[in-house]
C-alpha positions as CSV (number, residue, x, y, z in Angstrom):
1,X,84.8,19.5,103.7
2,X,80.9,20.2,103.0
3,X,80.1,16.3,104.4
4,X,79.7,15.4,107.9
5,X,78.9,12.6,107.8
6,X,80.7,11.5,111.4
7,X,78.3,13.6,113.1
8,X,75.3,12.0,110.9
9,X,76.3,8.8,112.5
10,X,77.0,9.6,116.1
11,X,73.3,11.0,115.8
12,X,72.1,7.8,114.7
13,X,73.7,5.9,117.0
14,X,72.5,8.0,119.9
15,X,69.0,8.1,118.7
16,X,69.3,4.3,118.5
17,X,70.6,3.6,121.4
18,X,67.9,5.5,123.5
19,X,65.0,4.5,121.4
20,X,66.2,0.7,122.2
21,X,66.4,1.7,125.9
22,X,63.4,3.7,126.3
23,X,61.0,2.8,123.2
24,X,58.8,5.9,124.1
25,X,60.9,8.6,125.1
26,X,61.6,10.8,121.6
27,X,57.2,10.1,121.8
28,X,56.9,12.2,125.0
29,X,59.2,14.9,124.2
30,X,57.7,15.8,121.6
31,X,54.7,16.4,123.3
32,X,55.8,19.4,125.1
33,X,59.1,21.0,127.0
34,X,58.4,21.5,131.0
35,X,61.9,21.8,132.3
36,X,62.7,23.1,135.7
37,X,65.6,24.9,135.2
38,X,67.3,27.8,133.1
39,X,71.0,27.4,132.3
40,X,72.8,30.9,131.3
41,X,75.9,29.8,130.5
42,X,79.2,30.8,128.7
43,X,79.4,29.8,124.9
44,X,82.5,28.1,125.4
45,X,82.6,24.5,123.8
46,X,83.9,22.6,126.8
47,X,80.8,23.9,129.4
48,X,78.2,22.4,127.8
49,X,75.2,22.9,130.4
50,X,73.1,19.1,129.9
51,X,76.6,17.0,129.8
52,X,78.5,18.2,132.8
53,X,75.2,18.2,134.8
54,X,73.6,14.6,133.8
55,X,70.4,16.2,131.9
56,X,68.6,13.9,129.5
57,X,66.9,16.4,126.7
58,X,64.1,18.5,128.2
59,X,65.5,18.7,131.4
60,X,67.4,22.4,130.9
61,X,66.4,25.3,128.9
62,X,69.8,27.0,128.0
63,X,70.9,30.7,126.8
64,X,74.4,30.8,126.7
65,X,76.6,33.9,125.5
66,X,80.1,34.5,125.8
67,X,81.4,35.3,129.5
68,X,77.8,34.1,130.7
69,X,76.7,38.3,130.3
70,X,73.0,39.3,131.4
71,X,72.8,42.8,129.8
72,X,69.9,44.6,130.1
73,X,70.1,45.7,126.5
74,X,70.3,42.0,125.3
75,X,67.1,41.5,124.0
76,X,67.9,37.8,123.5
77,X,68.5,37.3,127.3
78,X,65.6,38.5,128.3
79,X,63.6,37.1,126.0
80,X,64.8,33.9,127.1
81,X,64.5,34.6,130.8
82,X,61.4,35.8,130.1
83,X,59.8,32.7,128.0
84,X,61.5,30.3,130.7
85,X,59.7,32.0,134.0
86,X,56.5,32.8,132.4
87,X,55.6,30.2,129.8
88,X,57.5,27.2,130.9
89,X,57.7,28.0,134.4
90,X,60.8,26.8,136.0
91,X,61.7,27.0,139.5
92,X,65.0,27.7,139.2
93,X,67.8,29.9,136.9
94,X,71.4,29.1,137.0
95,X,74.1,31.3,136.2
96,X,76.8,29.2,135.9
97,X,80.4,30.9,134.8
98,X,83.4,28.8,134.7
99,X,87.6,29.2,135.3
100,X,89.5,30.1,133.1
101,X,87.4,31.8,131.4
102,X,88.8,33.7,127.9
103,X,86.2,36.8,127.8
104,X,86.9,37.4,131.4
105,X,90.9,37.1,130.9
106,X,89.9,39.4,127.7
107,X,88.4,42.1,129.4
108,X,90.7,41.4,132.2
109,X,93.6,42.3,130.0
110,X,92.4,45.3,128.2
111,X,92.9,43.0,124.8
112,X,91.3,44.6,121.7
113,X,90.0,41.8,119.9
114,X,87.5,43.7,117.7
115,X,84.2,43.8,117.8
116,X,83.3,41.6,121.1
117,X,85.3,44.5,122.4
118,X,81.8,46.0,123.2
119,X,80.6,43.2,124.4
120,X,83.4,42.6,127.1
121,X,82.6,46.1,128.2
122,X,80.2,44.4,130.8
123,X,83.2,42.8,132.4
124,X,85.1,46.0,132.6
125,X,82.5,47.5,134.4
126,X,83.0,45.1,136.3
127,X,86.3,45.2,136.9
128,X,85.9,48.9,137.1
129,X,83.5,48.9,140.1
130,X,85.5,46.3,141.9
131,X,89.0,47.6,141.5
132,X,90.2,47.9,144.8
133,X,88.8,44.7,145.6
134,X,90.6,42.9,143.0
135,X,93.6,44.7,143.4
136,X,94.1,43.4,146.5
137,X,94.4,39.9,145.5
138,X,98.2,39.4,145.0
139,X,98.5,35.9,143.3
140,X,97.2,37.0,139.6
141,X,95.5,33.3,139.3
142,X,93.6,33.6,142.4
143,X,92.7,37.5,141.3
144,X,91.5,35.8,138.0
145,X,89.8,33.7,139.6
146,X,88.1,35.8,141.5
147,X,87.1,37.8,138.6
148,X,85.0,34.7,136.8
149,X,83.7,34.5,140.3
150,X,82.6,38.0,140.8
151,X,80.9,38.0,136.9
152,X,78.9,35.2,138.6
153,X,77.7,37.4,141.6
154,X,77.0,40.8,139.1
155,X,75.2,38.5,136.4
156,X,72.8,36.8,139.1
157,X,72.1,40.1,140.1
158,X,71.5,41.5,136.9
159,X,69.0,38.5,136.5
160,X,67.0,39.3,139.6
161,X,66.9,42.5,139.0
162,X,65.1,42.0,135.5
163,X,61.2,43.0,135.6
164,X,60.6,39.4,134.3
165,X,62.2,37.6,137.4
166,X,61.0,41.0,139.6
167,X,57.3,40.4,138.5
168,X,57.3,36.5,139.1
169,X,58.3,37.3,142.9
170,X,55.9,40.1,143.3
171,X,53.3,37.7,142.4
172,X,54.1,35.0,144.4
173,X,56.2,32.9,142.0
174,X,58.5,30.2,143.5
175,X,61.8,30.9,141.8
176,X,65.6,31.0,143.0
177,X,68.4,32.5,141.3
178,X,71.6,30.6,141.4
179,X,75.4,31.4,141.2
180,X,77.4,28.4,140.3
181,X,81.5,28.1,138.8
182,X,82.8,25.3,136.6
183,X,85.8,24.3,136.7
184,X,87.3,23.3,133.3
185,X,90.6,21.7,135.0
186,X,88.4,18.9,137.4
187,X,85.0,18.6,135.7
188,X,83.3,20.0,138.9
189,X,80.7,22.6,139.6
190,X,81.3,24.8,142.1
191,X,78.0,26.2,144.3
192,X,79.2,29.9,145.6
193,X,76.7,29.8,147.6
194,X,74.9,32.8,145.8
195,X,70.9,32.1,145.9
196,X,68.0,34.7,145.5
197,X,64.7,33.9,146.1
198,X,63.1,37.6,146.7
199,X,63.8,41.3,145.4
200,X,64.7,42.3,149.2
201,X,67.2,39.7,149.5
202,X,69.8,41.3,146.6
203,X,71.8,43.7,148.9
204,X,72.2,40.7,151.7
205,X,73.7,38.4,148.7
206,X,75.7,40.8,147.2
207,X,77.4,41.8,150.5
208,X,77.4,38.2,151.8
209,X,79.1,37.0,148.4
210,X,81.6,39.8,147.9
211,X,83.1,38.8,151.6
212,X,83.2,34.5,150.2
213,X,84.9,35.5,147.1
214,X,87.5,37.6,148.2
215,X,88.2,35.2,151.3
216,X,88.1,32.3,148.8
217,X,91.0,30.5,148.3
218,X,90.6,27.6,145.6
219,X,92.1,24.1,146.5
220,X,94.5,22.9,143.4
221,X,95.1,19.5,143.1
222,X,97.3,17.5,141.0
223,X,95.3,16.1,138.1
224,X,95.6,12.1,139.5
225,X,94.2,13.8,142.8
226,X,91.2,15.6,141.4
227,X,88.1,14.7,143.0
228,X,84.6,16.4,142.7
């Protein structure tokens, strides 16, 4: 049980098969990082940010937490946010939730789980400031749904509204902000259409977003039908 080797040898064989592809690649990434995006991202293990998006190594810089939080207590967040906008520069942050989603469906259920209890406290706050709003989804998936959805909206927000993200825009910085959804079932990433580019523009998206999510209704498909 101590030896992995399996996962010795798929590294090898990865390794070798991009080194005989692209004889200079591990040379120039070693170099230096300069990544355009930030991915903040659920911990889950079947989101993982640089396979379902096509990214080679160095194209993301990732923070990932369970239920995709931005707390502004989280010290590790931020440090990330801020280490992304104002040493590597990237242009863009996604927040990028996903169906489904077991912290959400935690939080959504009141479940006492233990100590991530605390954690999931962001998501009842959530669910807390939105009630009525979510009560008056009837069909309990759609109202789930909606729930990873609206984490999305609160979570962009609560990135934008960091003094990190706040002081790249005050001085001019090109950065956008980003609200995307995964969907677990089909593979696909979902763009709710929830972009901030400027401090002024948070009440605008918020109010904009709030109408899309709780007018949304998600197309299922049967699995042989699923297209992206």
């Amino acid at each position: 049980m101590r030896n992995l080797k399996d996962i010795f040898e798929r590294n090898r064989q990865w390794a070798g098969e991009i080194n005989r592809d692209q004889p200079d690649f591990f040379n120039r990434l070693a170099e230096k990082q300069k990544p355009a995006y930030l991915w903040i991202g659920c911990s889950d293990s079947r989101v993982p940010a640089t396979t379902l998006c096509g990214f080679d190594p160095g194209d993301v810089f990732v923070h990932r937490n369970v239920a995709n939080i931005v707390a502004h207590t989280d010290f590790n967040c931020l440090s990330v946010i801020q280490y992304a906008v104002e040493v590597l520069e990237v242009k863009h942050i996604i927040v990028c939730g996903h169906y489904g989603c077991g912290g959400v469906k935690a939080a959504m259920d009141n479940l006492e789980l233990g100590l991530i209890d605390n954690w999931l406290r962001n998501i009842q706050d959530i669910i807390n400031q939105y009630r009525v709003r979510l009560d008056s989804v009837v069909d309990p998936i759609r109202r789930f749904e909606a729930l990873c959805e609206l984490n999305v909206l609160v979570q962009v927000l609560n990135v934008s509204r960091t003094t990190v993200v706040g002081r790249a825009w005050t001085n001019g910085g090109e950065l956008s902000v980003h609200g995307w959804i995964y969907g677990i079932d089909d593979g696909c990433l979902v763009d709710l259409d929830i972009c901030v580019t400027g401090i002024g523009e948070l009440e605008q998206v918020e109010n904009i977003s709030l109408k899309g999510i709780f007018s949304r209704t998600r197309i299922r498909k049967k699995p042989q039908e699923k297209m992206c």
